[in-house]
N, C-alpha and C positions, 0 to 999 in steps of 0.2 A: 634148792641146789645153789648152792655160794662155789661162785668163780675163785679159780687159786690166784693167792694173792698176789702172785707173779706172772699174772696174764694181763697184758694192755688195757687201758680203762679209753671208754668213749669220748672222744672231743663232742661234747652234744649243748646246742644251746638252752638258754635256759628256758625258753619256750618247749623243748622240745621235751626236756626232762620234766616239765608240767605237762605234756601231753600222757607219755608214758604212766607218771603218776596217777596220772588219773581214769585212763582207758586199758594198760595193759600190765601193771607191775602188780604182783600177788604184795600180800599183807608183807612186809620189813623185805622183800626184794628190790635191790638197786636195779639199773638198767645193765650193768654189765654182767647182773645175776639173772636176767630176764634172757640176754643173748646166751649166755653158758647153760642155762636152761635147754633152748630151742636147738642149741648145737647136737647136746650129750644128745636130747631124745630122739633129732634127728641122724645121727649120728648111731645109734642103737642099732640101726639097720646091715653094718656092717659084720658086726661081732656075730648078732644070731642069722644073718643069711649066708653072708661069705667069709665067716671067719678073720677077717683083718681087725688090727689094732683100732679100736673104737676110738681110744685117746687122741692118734696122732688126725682123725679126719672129724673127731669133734672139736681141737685143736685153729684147725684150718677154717673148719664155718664159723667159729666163734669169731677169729680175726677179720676173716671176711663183714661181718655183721658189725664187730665191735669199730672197725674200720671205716663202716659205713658207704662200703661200696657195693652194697647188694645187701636189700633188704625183702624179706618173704612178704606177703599177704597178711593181712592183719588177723586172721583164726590161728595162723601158723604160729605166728609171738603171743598172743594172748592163752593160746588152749596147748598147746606143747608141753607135756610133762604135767598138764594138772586134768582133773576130773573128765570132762568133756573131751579132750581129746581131739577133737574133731577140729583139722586145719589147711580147709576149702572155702574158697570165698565164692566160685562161682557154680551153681546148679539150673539144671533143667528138666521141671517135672513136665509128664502129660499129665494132659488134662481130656478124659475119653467122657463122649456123650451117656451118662448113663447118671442118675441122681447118687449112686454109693460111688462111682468113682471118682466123679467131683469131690466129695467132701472128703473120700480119701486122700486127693491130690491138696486139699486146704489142711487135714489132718499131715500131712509130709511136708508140708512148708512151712508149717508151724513148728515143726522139729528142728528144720534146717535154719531157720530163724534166730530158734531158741540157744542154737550152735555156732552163731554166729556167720551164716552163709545167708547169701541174695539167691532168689531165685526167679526164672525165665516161665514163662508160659505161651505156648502158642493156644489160641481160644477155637482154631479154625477148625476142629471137629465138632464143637457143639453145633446140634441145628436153631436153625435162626430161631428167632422170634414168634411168635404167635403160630408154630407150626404144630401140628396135632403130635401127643403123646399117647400113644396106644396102650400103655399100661393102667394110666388113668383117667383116659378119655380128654381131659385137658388139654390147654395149650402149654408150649414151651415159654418162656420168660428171657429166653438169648445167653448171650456169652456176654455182653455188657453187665447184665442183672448179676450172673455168677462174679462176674469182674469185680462187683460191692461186696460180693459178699466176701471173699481173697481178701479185700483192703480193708473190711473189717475184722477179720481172725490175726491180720497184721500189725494194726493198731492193737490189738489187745495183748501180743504178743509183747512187742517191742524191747526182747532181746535182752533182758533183764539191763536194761541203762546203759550198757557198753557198746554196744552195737546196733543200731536202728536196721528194721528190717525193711528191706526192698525190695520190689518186683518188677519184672517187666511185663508188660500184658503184649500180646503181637495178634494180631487179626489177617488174612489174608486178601489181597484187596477183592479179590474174585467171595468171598462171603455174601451173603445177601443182607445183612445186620453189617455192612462195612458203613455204610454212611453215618449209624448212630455212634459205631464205634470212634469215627473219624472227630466227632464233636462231645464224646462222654468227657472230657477234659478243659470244658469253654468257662464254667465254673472252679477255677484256681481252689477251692475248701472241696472238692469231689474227685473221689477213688487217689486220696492224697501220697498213698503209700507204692503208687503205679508210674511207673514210668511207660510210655504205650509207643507202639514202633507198628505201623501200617507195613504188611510182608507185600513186598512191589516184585511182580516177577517179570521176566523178559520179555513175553508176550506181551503184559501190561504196558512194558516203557515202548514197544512199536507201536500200539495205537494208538498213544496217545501222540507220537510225532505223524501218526498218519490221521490222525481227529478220526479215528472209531471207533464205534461202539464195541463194547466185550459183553458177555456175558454174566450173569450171578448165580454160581452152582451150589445148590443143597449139598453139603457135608457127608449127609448122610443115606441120600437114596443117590446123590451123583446128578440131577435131573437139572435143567436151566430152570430157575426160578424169573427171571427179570435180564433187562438190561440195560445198562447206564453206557453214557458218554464217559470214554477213559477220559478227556479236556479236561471234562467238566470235575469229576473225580478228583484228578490231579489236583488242579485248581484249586479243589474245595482243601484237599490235605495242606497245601502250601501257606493256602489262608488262615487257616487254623496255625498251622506250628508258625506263622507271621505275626500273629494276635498273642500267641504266650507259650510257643516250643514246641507244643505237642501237637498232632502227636510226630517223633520222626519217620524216618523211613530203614527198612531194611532190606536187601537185595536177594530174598531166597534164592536165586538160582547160580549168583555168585558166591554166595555161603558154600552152595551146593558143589559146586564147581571143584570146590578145592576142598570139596568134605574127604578125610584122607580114608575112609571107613564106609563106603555107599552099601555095601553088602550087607553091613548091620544097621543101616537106618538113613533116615533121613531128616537134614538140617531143618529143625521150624522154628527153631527159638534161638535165644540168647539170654546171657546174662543180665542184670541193670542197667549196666551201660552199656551193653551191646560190644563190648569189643572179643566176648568169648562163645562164639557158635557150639553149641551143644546139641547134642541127641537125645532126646526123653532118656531119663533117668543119667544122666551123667554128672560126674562132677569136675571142676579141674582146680589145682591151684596154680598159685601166679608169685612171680616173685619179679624186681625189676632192679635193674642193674644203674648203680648213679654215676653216670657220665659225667656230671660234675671233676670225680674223683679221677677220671683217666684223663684230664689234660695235665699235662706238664710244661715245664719250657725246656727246650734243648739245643743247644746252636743261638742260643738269643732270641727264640723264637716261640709260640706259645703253640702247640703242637697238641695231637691225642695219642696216649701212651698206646699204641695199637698190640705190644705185647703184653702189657697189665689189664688190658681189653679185653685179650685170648682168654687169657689162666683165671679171669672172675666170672667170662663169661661159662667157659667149660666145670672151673667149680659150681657156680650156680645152676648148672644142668646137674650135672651128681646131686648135688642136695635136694632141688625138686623131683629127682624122680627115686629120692630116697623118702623124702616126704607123703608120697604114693600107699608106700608098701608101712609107714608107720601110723599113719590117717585111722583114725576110727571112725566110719562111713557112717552116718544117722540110718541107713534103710540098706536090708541088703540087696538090692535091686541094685542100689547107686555102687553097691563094694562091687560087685559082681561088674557090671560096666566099667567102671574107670580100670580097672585092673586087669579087664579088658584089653581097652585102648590106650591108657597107660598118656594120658593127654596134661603137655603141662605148658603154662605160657609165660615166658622171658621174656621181659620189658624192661625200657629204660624209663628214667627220670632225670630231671636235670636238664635235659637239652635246650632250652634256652639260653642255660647258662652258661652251656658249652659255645652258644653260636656270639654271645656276646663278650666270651673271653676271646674266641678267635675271631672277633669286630666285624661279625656276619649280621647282615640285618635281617631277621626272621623273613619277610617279604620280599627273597630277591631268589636269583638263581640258584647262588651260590651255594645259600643255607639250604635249596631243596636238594641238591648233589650232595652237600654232606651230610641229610639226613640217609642218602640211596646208600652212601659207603658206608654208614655204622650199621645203617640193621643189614645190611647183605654181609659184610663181616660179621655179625654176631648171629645172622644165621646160618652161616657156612661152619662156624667154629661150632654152633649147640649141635650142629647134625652129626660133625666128625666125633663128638663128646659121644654124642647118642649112638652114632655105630659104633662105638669101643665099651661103653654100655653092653650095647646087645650082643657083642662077641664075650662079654662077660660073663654075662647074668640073663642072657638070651632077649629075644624080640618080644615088643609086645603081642599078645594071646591072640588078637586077633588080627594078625598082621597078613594070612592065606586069603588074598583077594584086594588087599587093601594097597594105597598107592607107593609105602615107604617098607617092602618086609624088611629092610635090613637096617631099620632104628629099633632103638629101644621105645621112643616115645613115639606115638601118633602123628600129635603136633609137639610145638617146641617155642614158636613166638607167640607172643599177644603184646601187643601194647596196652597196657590200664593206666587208669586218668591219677591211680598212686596215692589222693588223698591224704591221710596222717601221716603212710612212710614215708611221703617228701616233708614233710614237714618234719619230720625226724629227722629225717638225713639235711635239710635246711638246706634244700634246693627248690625249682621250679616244678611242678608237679607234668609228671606223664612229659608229652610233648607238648602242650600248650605252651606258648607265649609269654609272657610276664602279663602280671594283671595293673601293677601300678608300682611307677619307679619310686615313689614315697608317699606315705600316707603319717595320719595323726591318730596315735594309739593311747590310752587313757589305763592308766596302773590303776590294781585297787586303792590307793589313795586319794584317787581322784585328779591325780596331777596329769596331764597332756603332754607327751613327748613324741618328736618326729620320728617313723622310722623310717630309712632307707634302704633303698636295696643296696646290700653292700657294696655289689661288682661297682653299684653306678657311684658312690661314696670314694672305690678305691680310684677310679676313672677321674673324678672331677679335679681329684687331689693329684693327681699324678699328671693330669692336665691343666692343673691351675686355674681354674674356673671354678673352687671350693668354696661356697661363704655359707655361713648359717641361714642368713637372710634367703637364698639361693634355694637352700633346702625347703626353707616355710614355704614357698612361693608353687613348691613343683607337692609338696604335702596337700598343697589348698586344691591343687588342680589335679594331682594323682600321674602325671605326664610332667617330661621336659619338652618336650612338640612345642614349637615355634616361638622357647625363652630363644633372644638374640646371646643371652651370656653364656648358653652351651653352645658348644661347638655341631655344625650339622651332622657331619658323620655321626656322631653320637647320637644325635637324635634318634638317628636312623636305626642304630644298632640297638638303643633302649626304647623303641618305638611298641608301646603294648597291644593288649590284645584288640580292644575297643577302635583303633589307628589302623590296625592291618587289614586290608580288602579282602571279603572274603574269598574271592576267586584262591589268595594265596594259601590263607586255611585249608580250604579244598584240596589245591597243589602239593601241601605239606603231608594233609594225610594221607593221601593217592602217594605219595614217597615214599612213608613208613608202608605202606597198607603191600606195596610191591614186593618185599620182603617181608612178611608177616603171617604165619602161616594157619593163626586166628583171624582175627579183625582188629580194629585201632580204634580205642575210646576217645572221640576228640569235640569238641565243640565249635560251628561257624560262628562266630560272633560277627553280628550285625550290628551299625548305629542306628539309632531309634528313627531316623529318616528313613530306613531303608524299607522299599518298594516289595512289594509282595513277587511283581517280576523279578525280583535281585534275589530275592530265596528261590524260585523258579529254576533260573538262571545256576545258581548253587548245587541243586539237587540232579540236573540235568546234566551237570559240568560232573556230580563225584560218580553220578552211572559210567559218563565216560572215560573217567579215569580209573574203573576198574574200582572205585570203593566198596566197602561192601554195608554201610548203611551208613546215614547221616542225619546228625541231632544240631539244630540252628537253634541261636539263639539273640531274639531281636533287642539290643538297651533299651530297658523301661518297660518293657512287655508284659512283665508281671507285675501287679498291683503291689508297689512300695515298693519295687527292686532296690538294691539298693547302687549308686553311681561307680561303674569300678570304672570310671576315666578319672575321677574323683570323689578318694576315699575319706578325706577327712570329714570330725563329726562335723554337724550340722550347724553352723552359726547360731544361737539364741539371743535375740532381742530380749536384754534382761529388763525392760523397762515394763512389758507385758507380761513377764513371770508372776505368777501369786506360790505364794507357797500351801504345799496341800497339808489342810487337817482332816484327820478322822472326825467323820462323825461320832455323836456322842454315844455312848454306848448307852442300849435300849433299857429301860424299864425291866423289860419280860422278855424271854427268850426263849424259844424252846429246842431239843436237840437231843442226841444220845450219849453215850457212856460205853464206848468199846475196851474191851482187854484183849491186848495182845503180848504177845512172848517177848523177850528181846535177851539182850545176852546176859543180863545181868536179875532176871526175874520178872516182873512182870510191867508192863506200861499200858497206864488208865487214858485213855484221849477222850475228850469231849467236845464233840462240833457242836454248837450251839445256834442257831438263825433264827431271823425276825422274819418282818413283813417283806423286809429287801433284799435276802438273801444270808446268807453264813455271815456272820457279821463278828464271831470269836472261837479260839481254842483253848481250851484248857488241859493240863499233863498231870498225871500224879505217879510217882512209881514205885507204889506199893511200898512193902515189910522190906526187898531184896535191897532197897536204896539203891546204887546206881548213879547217874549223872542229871541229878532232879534239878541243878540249879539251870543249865545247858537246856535242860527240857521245856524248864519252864520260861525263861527266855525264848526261846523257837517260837512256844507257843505265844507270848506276849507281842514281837515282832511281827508272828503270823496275822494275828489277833488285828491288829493297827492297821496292816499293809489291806489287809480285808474292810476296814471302814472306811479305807482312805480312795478304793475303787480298784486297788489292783487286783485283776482274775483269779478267781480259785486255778486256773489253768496254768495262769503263771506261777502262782506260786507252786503248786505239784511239779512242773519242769523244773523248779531252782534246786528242789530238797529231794525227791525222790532219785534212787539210785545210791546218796551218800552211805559211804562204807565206813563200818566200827568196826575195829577186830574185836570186840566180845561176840557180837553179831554174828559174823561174819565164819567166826572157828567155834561154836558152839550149834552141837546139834539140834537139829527140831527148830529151830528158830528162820522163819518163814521171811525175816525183811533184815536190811542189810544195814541198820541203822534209827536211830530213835525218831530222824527227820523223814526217814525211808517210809516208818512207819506213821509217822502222821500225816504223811503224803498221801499214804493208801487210804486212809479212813476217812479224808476230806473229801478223795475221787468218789468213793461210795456215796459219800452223803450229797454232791452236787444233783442239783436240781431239784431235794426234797424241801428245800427254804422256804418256795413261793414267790421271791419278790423277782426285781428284776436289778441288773446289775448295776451298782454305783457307779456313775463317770465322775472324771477328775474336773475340778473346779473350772470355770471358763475362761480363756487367758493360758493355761499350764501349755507348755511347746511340748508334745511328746515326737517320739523317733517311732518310725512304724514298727510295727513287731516285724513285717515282712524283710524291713531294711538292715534287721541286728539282730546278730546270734540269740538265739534266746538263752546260751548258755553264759556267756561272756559277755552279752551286749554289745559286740563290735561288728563292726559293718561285715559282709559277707560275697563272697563270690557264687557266681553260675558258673559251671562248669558239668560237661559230658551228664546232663536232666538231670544235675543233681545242685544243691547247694551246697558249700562249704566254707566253712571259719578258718582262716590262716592265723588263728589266734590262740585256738584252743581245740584245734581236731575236730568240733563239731559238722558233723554233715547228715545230711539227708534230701532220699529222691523227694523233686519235688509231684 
């Protein structure tokens, strides 16, 4: 679908249209043919349901989008108008005690995966551990064990390269397998594709301020198995997400509370990050509104356009719950529910950068009152939207019983942590913080250039405290905090996340989370000093403030994090550097000879290994000819980086994924490119070598893998149990 040439084109940086390139634009689609795309098909919904002009309100979401102040969910841009279809990001299956409906529920998340959705699971129906199985005399193996085997059908899925798949696992704290659960996560390389959330209920948080004992009730006969000290419990969870995040916490009965649908079920789960409550089998999508875009100045003053706030917030309610009825649901279970309850969640982005154009500093009163005024504005405006909706085009289906009959949707807010679409839109992501007012970023040519946040750039310059020197200085240390050459208030106002106490994170989300009629994906950032009471302290503080679950996260926690108080790269002592040679290549070698398809005829790969492992590839490609010089390069590249000690692992992360359009629009053809497919036949052949892995010479400085995108190689943010590249869209739970 190519936009008419007389429709606005996108202000988008060049970061951002390298993002798009590369995770969301079809074969010869620009980005304003990606948005014109998502418009017309959302926009479809018009013509064949209610007879209006398709044009004039495909029109309006295109501007919206091409505008950049409301962007959907990332299935909704990528699968809109092509094959799949399917444009939900967040799902929640069950998972029932019985060995076929488990692998049913791993057969259903493997679909949703493959579609591009995350999905939620609550574990707390399976019976525990070592408990008798009457069908085979046997014992049970738990909800931990089922938990590997989820993160393995995940791993193997991995969303054909555009989209990494991710899970939440949730356990109930009253389970009797809660304490294995509480520590299946101590080892950072295990159940990697999980993000895990202990369900803490009301009952749980009194006795643990009264030090008593609770109970541990079988799932499945009801019966007390055991009982523990809530303290000691507590404690132990604290401890754990103290030592490396996991696992968080989530608030079942404040889920519950505000579940707008009790009649039809009950809240056990959530999405990845947790900030979208869901009922088995539901789905919802999310789209979020970039606040950036609604400040103005007016009267001399830098203000939030509170009417350009209205009319994007109420358009973006139209278009997500036109998104509903145009969705291709992966399972008809999930069509049937969502269409149901008709659940969608409007969030912002940018707000950091809204509180540092109006010179609020994240950590004060101020900025938490003006987070209470934007989302109670923007949820008073989605609900008026949503009753004129429902006087339309009628209520949602099961609204007889439920707490809102007279919306169109269920719910209507979520706050999401936003990930690529802020980086599209080239703001601050969700409601987090700023993560570093400048850092040092390295082009593919290898040259080092500072970047800055720009507000702080336009700031220094308009305050006269602008030097380059100035810039290098705040690049080295990722923070302006305590240069004498910036002025304090600015400090304050550019103060990041790793600087702010978490009490005020807490504060911040408890703001959003009071209008909010999901949950709020956020992250406590702690300094790597911080006390296991100071996370305590955290968790105890977001109960009381009505949160509805919390994911901390302590600097340094995980092995090789990488510094986000300070991002730039690593200094190397070039005095200690050796430069790496490949070993020489072996005598004898032995190895296979696979043929696979590709677009242009057929491609010969040959993995070859010694005593030490894979050590060469080889490419031929046949009668069809093709791109053999390209090939054969790849493979000579490949060949060297393999005797030189780099991973078969790394290299399958660099090449697999890469799209050819012969590949890509030719039928039958199983891989997405000639590197795609040598990527695959290397995976196959790991581990048949024998030997054991090359390491690089001694003396070579390397950068952790944990500390740099593996895509990009650039340093990397924690954010709401997930990692993410502000360089390159890459993310993933950790």
């Amino acid at each position: 679908m190519n936009v008419p040439k007389s429709w606005p084109k996108a202000n988008l940086s060049q970061n951002a249209r390298i993002i798009l390139e590369k995770r969301y634009l079809k074969i010869g689609e620009t980005p304003e043919d990606m948005f014109y795309r998502v418009a017309k098909v959302v926009a479809g919904v018009e013509e064949q349901k209610f007879g209006k002009d398709v044009q004039v309100v495909t029109r309006e979401f295109y501007n919206m989008m091409v505008n950049l102040e409301f962007m959907p969910n990332s299935p909704t841009l990528m699968n809109a108008g092509r094959e799949l279809g399917q444009l939900s990001a967040c799902f929640v299956l069950p998972v029932y005690d019985s060995m076929e409906e488990i692998f049913d529920s791993i057969k259903n998340a493997a679909i949703i995966h493959k579609s591009g959705g995350g999905t939620g699971f609550s574990f707390s129906r399976l019976r525990p551990k070592n408990s008798m199985v009457r069908s085979t005399g046997g014992v049970a193996s738990g909800p931990v064990s089922f938990m590997k085997v989820f993160n393995a059908a995940t791993e193997a899925v991995k969303q054909g390269g555009t989209r990494r798949g991710a899970n939440m696992g949730i356990l109930r704290v009253d389970h009797p397998d809660i304490l294995e659960f509480i520590s299946c996560k101590e080892d950072n390389s295990e159940i990697t594709n999980f993000n895990i959330s202990v369900g803490i209920t009301d009952a749980f948080m009194d006795l643990v301020k009264r030090e008593a004992n609770y109970n541990l009730i079988d799932p499945c006969t009801g019966t007390v198995t055991g009982t523990l000290s809530a303290v000691e419990v507590f404690n132990n969870i604290v401890d754990h997400s103290w030592r490396n995040g996991e696992p968080g916490v989530i608030f079942l009965d404040k889920m519950n509370a505000d579940n707008p649908t009790p009649h039809i079920g009950e809240i056990e789960a959530s999405n990845p990050c947790s900030e979208q409550p869901l009922l088995p089998n539901e789905a919802c999508n999310l789209g979020s509104i970039n606040l950036k875009s609604m400040v103005c100045e007016k009267d001399g003053k830098t203000v939030i356009d509170w009417k350009r706030l209205s009319d994007v917030t109420r358009l973006a309610v139209h278009f997500l719950d036109n998104v509903i009825d145009v969705n291709q649901y992966p399972l008809p279970a999930i069509d049937a529910m969502v269409k149901g309850n008709r659940k969608i969640g409007l969030g912002v982005m940018g707000f950091a950068d809204v509180l540092i154009m109006l010179q609020m500093s994240y950590a004060s009163e101020e900025a938490v009152e003006c987070a209470e005024e934007i989302m109670d504005f923007i949820r008073a405006e989605a609900r008026e939207e949503s009753q004129r909706l429902a006087q339309e085009r009628g209520a949602f289906p099961n609204y007889e019983g439920s707490k809102c009959p007279e919306l169109r949707n269920a719910t209507l807010t979520t706050i999401a942590p936003t990930g690529t679409i802020s980086m599209i839109c080239g703001v601050s992501g969700g409601v987090e913080p700023i993560f570093a007012v400048a850092y040092t970023k390295t082009v593919m040519d290898g040259i080092p250039f500072i970047e800055v946040n720009p507000l702080f750039e336009k700031c220094a310059k308009q305050y006269g405290f602008h030097s380059e020197e100035l810039m290098q200085k705040i690049a080295e240390r990722g923070t302006a905090l305590g240069l004498p050459e910036v002025p304090r208030w600015v400090q304050e106002v550019f103060t990041t996340a790793q600087e702010i106490e978490p009490e005020w994170h807490v504060k911040m989300q408890a703001s959003f989370q009071k209008f909010t009629d999901n949950a709020v994906s956020k992250t406590i950032n702690f300094p790597s000093k911080a006390t296991r009471e100071d996370v305590a302290k955290a968790y105890q503080l977001a109960y009381d403030l009505n949160c509805k679950g919390l994911t901390v996260y302590r600097d340094g926690s995980r092995e090789g994090q990488v510094l986000t108080t300070g991002t730039s790269l690593p200094k190397i002592n070039t005095e200690e550097v050796q430069v790496i040679k490949p070993r020489p290549r072996p005598d004898v070698t032995t190895g296979t000879t696979e043929k696979i398809k590709i677009g242009c005829g057929n491609l010969y790969v040959s993995v070859n290994s010694d005593e030490k492992g894979i050590c060469e590839v080889f490419t031929n490609t046949g009668r069809a000819g093709g791109c053999s010089s390209q090939s054969e390069a790849t493979a000579r590249l490949i060949s060297v980086a393999l005797r030189s000690g780099v991973s078969e692992e790394d290299i399958i992360e660099q090449i697999q994924g890469i799209r050819c359009p012969a590949c890509v629009r030719r039928e039958g053809v199983k891989v997405t490119s000639c590197p795609d497919a040598i990527a695959r036949i290397i995976k196959k052949q790991i581990g048949k070598g024998g030997g054991e892995d090359v390491k690089p010479a001694i003396g070579v400085v390397e950068v952790s893998e944990a500390k740099k995108c593996p895509e990009c190689g650039m340093p990397i943010n924690h954010e709401s149990g997930c990692v993410a590249c502000v360089h390159c869209g890459y993310s993933k739970c950790m």
